[in-house]
C-alpha positions in Angstrom: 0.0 0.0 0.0 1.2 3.2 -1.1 2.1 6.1 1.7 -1.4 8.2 0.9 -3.6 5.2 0.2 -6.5 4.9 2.6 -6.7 1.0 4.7 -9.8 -0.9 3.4 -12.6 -0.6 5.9 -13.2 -4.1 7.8 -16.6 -4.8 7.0 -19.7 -3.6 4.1 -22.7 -4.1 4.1 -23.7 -8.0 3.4 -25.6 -7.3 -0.3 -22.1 -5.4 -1.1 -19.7 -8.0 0.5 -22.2 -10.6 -2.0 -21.9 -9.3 -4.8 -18.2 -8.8 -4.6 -18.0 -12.1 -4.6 -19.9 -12.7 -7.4 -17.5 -10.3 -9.0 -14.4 -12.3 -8.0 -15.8 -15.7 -9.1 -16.5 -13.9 -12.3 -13.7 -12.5 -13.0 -11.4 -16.1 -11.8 -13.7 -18.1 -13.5 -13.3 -15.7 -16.8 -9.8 -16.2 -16.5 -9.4 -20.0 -15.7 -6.0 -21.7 -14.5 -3.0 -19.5 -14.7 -1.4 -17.2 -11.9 -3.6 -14.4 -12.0 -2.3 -11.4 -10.0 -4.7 -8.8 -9.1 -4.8 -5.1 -8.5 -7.5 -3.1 -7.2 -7.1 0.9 -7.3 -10.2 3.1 -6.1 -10.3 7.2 -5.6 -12.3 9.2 -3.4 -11.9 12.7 -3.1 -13.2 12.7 0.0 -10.9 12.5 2.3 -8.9 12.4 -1.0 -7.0 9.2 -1.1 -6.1 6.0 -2.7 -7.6 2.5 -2.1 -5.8 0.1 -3.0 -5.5 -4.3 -2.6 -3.3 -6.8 -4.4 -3.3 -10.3 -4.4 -2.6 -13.2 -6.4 -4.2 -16.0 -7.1 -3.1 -19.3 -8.7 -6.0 -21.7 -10.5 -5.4 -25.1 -11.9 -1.7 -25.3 -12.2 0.8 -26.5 -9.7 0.9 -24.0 -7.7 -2.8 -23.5 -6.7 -6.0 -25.9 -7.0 -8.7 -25.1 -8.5 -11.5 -22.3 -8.9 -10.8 -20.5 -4.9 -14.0 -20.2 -2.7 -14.4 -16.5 -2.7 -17.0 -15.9 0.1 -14.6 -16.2 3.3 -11.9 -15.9 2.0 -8.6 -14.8 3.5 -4.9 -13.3 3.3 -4.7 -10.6 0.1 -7.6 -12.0 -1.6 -9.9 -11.1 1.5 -8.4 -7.5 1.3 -9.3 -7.2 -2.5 -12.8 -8.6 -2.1 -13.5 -6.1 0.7 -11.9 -3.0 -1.3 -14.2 -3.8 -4.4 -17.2 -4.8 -2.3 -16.7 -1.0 -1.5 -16.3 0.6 -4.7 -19.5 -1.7 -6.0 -21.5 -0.4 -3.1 -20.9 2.9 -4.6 -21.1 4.9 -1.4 -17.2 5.9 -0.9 -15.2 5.9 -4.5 -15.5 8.3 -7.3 -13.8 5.7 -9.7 -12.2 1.9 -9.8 -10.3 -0.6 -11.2 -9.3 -3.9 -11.5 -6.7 -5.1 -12.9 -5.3 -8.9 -13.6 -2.1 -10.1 -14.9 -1.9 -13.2 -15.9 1.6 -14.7 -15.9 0.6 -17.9 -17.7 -2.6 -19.9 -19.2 -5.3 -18.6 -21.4 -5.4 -14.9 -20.4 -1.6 -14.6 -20.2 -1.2 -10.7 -20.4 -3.0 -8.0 -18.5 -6.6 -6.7 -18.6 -9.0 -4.4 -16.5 -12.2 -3.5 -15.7 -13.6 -0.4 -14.3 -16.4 -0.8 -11.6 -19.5 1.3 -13.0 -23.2 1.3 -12.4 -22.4 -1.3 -9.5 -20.7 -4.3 -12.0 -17.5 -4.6 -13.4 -17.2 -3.8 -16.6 -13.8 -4.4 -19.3 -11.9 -1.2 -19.7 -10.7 -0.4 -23.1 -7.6 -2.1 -24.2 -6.4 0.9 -26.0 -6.5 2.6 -22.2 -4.7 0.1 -21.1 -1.7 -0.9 -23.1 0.2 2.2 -22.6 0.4 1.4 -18.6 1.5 -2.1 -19.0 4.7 -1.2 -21.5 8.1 -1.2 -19.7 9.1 2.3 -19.2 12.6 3.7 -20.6 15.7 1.6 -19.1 13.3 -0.4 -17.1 14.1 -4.1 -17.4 11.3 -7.1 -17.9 9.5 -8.3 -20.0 6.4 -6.7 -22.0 3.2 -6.8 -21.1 0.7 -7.5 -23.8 -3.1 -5.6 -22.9 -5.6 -8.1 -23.9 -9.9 -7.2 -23.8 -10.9 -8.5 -20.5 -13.6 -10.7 -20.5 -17.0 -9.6 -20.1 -18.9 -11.0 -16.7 -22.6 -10.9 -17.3 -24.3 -8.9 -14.2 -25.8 -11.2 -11.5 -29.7 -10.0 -12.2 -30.5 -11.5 -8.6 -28.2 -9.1 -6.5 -29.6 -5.5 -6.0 -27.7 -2.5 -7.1 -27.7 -0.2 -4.5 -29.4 3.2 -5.7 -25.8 5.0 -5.3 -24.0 2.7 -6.9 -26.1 3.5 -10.0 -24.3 6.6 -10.7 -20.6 5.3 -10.8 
């Protein structure tokens, strides 16, 4: 966590912690096996600040089992579920995103969606691909910007009326 990014509040509200999972399972499931590391970045102007999670998360290969239980779930994974159950409540961020790179498997590269009208929705891959090139003398390798996948929205989970205008 950066030096002016805000900690992730403990606990939402239970329809908001829901459908954050439903957003994660999504988003793993979307994915499917590879190393998936994930990066959630929120704003609110008010107190003016940066949310932000990480964790990764490693499905079907030999370093992880498969598809992760979501609802309870712990270490960095618990922090990101909790920092976009608050951005898709829609009470406390201006603006969202989440971001996955995949170091291997179908989705090897990096996409993102941005959280709007409570769901999360792919971000542009033209707004993406100049944040994931190497910068200058910086070593590594490149990062290719791939279209996320879209995750249909859950029809059974309310949208809270505030998160309506993200």
């Amino acid at each position: 966590m950066s030096a002016d990014a805000r900690p992730v509040p403990e606990r939402l509200s239970e329809p908001a912690e829901q459908r954050a999972a439903v957003a994660l399972r999504a988003v793993l499931r979307a994915l499917g096996a590879g190393t998936h590391h994930l990066s959630f970045a929120g704003w609110s102007p008010d107190p003016g600040g940066w949310t932000v999670a990480d964790a990764t998360v490693a499905i079907g290969t030999r370093h992880g089992p498969g598809m992760p239980p979501v609802p309870g779930a712990t270490g960095e994974l618990a922090v990101v579920h909790l920092a976009l159950a608050l951005a898709l409540e829609g009470r406390a961020l201006d603006s969202a995103v989440l971001t996955s790179r995949t170091d291997h498997g179908h989705w090897a590269g990096v996409c993102a969606w941005r959280v709007r009208r409570g769901w999360l929705h792919p971000m542009p891959v033209g707004s993406l691909a100049g944040a994931v090139r190497p910068c200058g003398q910086v070593e590594g390798p490149p990062r290719f910007a791939r279209a996320a996948p879209v995750l249909p929205a859950p029809l059974h989970l309310a949208v809270s009326p505030s998160a309506v205008s993200l």
